[in-house]
ZADREN-873752 format. One record per residue (C-alpha): chain; residue in one letter; residue number from 1; z, y, x. Coordinates in pm, whole numbers. Each point is the difference from the previous one (the first is absolute). Example, Ala and Ser with C-alpha at 12.3 -4.5 7.8 and 13.67 -1.06 7.14 Angstrom:
2
(A; a; 1; (780; -450; 1230))
(A; s; 2; (-66; 344; 137))
***
This chain:
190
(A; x; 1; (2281; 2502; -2281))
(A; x; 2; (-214; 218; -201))
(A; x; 3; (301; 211; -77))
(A; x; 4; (39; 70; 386))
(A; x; 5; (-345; 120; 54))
(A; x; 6; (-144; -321; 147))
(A; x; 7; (-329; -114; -150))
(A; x; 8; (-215; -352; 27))
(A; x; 9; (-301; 25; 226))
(A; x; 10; (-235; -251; 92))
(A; x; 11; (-186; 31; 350))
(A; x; 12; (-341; 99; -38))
(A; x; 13; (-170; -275; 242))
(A; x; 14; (-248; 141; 297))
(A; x; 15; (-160; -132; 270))
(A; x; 16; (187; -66; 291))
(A; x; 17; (-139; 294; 245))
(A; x; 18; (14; -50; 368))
(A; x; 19; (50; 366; 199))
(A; x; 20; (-381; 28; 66))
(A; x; 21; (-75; -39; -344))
(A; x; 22; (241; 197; -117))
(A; x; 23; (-173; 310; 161))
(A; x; 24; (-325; -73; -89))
(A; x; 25; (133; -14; -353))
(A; x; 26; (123; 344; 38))
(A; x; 27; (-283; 174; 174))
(A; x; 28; (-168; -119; -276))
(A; x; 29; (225; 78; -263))
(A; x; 30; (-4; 361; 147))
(A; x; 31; (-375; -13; 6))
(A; x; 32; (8; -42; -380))
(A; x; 33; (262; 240; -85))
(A; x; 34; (-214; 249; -123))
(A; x; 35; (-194; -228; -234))
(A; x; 36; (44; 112; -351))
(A; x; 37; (194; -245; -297))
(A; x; 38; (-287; -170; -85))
(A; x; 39; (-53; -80; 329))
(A; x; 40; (288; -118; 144))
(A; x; 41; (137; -385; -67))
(A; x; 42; (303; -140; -2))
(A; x; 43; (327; 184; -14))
(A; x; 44; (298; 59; 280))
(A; x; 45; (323; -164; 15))
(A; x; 46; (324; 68; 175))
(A; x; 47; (-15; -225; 298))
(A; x; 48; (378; -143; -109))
(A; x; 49; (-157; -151; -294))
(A; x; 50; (-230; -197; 167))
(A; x; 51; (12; -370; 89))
(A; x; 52; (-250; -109; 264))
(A; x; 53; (-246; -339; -27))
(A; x; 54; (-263; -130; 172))
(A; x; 55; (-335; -15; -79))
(A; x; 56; (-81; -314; 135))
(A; x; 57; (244; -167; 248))
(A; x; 58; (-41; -177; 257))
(A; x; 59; (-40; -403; -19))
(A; x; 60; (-49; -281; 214))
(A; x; 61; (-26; -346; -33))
(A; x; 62; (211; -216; 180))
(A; x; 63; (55; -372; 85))
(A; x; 64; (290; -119; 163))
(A; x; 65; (223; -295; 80))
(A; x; 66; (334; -118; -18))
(A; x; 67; (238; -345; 128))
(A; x; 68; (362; -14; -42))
(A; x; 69; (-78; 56; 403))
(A; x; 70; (-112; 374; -87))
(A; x; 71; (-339; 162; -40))
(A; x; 72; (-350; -44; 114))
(A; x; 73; (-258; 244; 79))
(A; x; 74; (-175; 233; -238))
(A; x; 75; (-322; 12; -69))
(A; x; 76; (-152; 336; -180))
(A; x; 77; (-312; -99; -252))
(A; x; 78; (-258; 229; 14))
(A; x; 79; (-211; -147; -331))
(A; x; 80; (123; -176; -315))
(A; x; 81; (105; -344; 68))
(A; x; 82; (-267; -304; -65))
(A; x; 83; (43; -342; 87))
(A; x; 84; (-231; 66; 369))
(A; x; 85; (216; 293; 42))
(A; x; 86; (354; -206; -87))
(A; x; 87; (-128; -268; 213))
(A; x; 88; (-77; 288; 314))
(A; x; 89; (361; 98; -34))
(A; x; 90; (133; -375; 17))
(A; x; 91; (-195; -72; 316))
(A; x; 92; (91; 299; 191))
(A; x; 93; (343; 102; -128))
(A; x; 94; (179; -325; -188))
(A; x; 95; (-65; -207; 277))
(A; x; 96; (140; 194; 276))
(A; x; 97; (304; 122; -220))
(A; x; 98; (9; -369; -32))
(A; x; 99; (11; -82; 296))
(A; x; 100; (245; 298; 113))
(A; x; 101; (228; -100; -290))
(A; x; 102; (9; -407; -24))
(A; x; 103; (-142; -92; 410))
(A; x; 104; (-62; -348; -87))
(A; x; 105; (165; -82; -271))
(A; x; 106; (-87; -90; -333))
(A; x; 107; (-15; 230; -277))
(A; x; 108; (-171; 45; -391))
(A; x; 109; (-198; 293; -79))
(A; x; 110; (108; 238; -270))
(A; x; 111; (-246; 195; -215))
(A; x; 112; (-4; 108; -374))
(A; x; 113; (-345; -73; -206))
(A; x; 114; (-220; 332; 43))
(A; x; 115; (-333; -134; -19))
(A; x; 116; (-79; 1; 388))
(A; x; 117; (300; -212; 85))
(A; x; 118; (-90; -220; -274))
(A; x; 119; (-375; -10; 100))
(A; x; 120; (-159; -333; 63))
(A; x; 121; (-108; 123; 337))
(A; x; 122; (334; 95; 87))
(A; x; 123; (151; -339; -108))
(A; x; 124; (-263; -167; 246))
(A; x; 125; (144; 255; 273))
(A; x; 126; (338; -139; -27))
(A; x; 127; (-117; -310; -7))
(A; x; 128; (-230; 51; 331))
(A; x; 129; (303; 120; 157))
(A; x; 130; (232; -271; -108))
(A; x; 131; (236; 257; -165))
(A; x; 132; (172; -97; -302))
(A; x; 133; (51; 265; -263))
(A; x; 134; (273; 36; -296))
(A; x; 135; (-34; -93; -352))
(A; x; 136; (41; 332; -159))
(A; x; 137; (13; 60; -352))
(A; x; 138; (-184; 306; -151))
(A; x; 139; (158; 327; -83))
(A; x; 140; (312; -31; 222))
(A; x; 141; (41; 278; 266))
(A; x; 142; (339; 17; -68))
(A; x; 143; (39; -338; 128))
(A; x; 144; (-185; 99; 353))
(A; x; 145; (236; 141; 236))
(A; x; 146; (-239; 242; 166))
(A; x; 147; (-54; 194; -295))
(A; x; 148; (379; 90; 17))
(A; x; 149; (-62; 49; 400))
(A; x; 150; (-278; 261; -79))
(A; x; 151; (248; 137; -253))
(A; x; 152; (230; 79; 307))
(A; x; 153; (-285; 142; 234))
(A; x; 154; (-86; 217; -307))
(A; x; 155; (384; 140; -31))
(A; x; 156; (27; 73; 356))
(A; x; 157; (-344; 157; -33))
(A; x; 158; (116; 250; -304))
(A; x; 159; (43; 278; 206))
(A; x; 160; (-258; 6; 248))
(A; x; 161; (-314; 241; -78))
(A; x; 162; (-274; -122; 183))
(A; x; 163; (-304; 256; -25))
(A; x; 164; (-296; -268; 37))
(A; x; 165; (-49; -381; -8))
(A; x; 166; (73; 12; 392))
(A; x; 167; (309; 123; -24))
(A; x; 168; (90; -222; -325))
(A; x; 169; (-144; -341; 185))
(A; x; 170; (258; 159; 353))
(A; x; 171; (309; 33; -258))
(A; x; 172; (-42; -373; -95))
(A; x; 173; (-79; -141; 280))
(A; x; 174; (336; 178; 134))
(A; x; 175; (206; -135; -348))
(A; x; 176; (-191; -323; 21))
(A; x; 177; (160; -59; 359))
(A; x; 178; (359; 87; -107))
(A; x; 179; (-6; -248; -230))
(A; x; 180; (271; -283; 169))
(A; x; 181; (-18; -391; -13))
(A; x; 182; (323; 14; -206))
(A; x; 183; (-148; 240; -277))
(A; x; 184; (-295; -278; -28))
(A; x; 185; (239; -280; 41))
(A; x; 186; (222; 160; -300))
(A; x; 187; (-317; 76; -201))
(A; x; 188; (-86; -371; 7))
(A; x; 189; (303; -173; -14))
(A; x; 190; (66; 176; -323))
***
């Protein structure tokens, strides 16, 4: 390839620059343009050779819920997760999805072992509320089937370029409710 003219490159990664930004960075840029060698910093690059990334993306924590009878509401945590927080999200979003997804019939609780499911004030929540959870055995998300439903949310989420944590929580909650009562019934039957 060398031969033909063609060369290796590697993109040179920059910020991702949103249009606003973009002129600021050149007013700027042309405010400086008379600054002597010493004072300048940095160096230019053809725009072709760049690759963009983010500076810090956008994140959100999320709790959700799943049957083989489809999903449950979402509920979008605002602090890290402690056992009184867990336990908030159980009272106010478990139970109804519950109760949207089962009506009156039985059903066991699945969780894996982070340390606010596995709290003893959690256990005596479950037991308050006469809900019986799984046995589950440490280090096995892959055995969880809504780790391989958030997998799918995530795919059909590669594409979309939400600008804040607004528009990122909007984009799930619009995957989230695509998500069909066969894709969970698939995801635990297998």
């Amino acid at each position: 390839m060398q031969d033909m003219g063609f060369s290796c490159r590697i993109p040179c990664v920059k910020p991702l620059l949103n249009n606003r930004q973009h002129q600021k960075r050149l007013a700027w840029a042309k405010d400086k343009r008379d600054w002597t060698a010493a004072e300048k910093r940095g160096e230019a690059h053809n725009p072709r050779c760049l690759r963009s990334s983010v500076k810090l993306p956008q994140s959100v924590m999320v709790w959700g819920a799943m049957s083989s009878a489809g999903v449950g509401p979402l509920c979008f945590l605002r602090s890290k997760v402690n056992a009184a927080v867990y336990q908030e999200v159980l009272e106010h979003f478990m139970l109804p999805a519950a109760d949207q997804l089962y009506g009156d019939a039985d059903f066991i609780f699945q969780q894996d072992l982070a340390p606010a499911h596995s709290a003893k004030a959690t256990s005596t929540w479950f037991k308050d509320h006469g809900i019986p959870v799984l046995n589950w055995p440490a280090n096995s998300p892959d055995l969880n089937p809504i780790e391989n439903l958030w997998g799918i949310v995530k795919r059909k989420m590669r594409y979309a370029r939400p600008n804040n944590a607004e528009e990122l929580k909007a984009t799930i909650r619009a995957t989230w409710a695509l998500i069909t009562p066969e894709q969970c019934h698939r995801l635990i039957d297998s």
